[in-house]
C-alpha positions as CSV (number, residue, x, y, z in Angstrom):
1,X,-3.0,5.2,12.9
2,X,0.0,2.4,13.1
3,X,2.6,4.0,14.6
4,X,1.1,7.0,16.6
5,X,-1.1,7.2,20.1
6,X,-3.1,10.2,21.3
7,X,-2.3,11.9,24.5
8,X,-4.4,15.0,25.2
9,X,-5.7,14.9,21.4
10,X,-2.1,15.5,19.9
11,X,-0.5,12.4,17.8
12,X,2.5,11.1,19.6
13,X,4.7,8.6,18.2
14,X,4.7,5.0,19.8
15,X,8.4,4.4,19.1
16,X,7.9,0.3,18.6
17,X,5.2,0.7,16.1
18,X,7.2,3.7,14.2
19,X,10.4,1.1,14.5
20,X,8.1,-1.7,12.5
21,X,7.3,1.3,9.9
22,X,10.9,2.3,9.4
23,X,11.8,-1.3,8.8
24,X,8.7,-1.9,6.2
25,X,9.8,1.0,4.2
26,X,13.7,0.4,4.5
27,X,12.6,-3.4,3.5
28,X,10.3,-2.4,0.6
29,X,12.9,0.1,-0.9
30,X,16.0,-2.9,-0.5
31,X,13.4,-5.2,-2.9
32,X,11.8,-7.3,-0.8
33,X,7.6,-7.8,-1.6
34,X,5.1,-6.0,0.2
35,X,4.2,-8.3,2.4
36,X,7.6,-10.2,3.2
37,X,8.8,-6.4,4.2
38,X,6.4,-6.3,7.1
39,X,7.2,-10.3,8.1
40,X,11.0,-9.7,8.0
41,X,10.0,-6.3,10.3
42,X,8.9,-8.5,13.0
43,X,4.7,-7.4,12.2
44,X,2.8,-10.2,9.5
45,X,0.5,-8.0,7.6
46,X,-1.8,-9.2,4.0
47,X,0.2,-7.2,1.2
48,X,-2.8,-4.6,0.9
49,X,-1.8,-3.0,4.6
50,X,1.6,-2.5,3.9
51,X,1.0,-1.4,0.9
52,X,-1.5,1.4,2.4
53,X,1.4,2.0,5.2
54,X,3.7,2.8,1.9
55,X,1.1,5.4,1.0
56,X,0.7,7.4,4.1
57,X,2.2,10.6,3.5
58,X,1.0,11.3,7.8
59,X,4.8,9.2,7.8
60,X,6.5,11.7,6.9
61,X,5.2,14.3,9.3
62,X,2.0,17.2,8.5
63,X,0.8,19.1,10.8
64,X,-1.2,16.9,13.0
65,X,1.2,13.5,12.8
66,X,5.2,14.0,13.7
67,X,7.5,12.6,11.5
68,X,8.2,8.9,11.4
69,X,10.5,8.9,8.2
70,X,11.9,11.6,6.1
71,X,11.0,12.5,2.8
72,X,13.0,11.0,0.6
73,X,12.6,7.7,1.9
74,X,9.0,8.4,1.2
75,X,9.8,9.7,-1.8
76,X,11.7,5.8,-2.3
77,X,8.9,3.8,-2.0
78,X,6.4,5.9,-3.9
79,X,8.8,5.2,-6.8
80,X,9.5,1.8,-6.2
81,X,5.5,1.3,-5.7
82,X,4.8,2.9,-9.2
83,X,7.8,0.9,-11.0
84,X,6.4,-2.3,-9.8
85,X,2.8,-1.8,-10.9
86,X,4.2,-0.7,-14.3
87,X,6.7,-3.6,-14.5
88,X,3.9,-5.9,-13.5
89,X,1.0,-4.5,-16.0
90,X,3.4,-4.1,-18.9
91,X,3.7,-7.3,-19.2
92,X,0.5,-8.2,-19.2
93,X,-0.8,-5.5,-21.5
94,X,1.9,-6.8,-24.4
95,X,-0.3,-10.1,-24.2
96,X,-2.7,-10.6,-27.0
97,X,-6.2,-10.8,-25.5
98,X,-8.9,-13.1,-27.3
99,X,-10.8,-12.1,-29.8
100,X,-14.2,-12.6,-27.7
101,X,-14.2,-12.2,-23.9
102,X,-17.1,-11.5,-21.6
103,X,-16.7,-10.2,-18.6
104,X,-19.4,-9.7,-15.4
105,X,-19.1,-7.7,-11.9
106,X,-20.4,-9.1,-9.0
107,X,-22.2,-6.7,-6.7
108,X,-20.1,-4.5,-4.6
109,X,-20.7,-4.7,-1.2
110,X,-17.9,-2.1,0.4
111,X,-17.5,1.7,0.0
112,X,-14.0,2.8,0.5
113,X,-13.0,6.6,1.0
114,X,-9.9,6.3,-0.7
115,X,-10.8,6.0,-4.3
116,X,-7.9,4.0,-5.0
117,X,-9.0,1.3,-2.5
118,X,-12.7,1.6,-4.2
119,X,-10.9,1.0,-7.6
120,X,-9.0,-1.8,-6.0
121,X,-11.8,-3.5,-4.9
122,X,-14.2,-2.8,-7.4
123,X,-11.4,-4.3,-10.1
124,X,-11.6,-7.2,-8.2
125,X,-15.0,-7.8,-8.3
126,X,-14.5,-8.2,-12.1
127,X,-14.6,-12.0,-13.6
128,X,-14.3,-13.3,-16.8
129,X,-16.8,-15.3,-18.6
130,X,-15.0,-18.5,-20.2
């Protein structure tokens, strides 16, 4: 896990790494996009890890994982996360979608434990038939 070595089979925090998460969720909150959060942090990352980094609740502390940010700023960015998808799908649901579409899948190739991920991908994998 970004952020946390093992010593002795206890998670320790590896302060550079928990640095880099600190900035990625102080950058997220402030507005920047996922991806230009972790760039401006000092650690380039595709918008789909940051965005998992966002959704770790390990951050802020259980009872394997010490705490790398509080709660609230967790909290933040679980917000801002859901205000963004809703900001970005409302518009496109208020869009008038032709009268015949036809749509195909291609053939999933990954399994992902984290349903969300699954349904990430798998929406992907949908095309639209012109």
């Amino acid at each position: 896990m970004f952020g946390y070595k093992m010593e002795n089979g206890n998670a320790i925090i590896q302060e550079q790494e928990a640095a880099i998460i600190r900035q990625i969720f102080s950058n997220y909150i402030s507005g920047m996009s996922l991806k230009n959060s972790a760039i401006a942090a000092g650690k380039p990352m595709v918008h789909s890890t940051v965005k998992n980094i966002l959704r770790q609740k390990c951050y802020i502390g259980d009872d394997f994982y010490p705490a790398i940010i509080d709660a609230e700023v967790f909290a933040k960015a679980q917000e801002e996360l859901l205000h963004r998808a809703e900001k970005h799908f409302s518009g496109k649901l208020r869009k008038e979608p032709p009268i015949h579409q036809t749509f195909t899948m291609s053939t999933p190739s990954q399994n992902y434990e984290d349903p969300i991920q699954q349904a990430e991908y798998l929406y992907s994998l949908i095309e639209v038939i012109a």
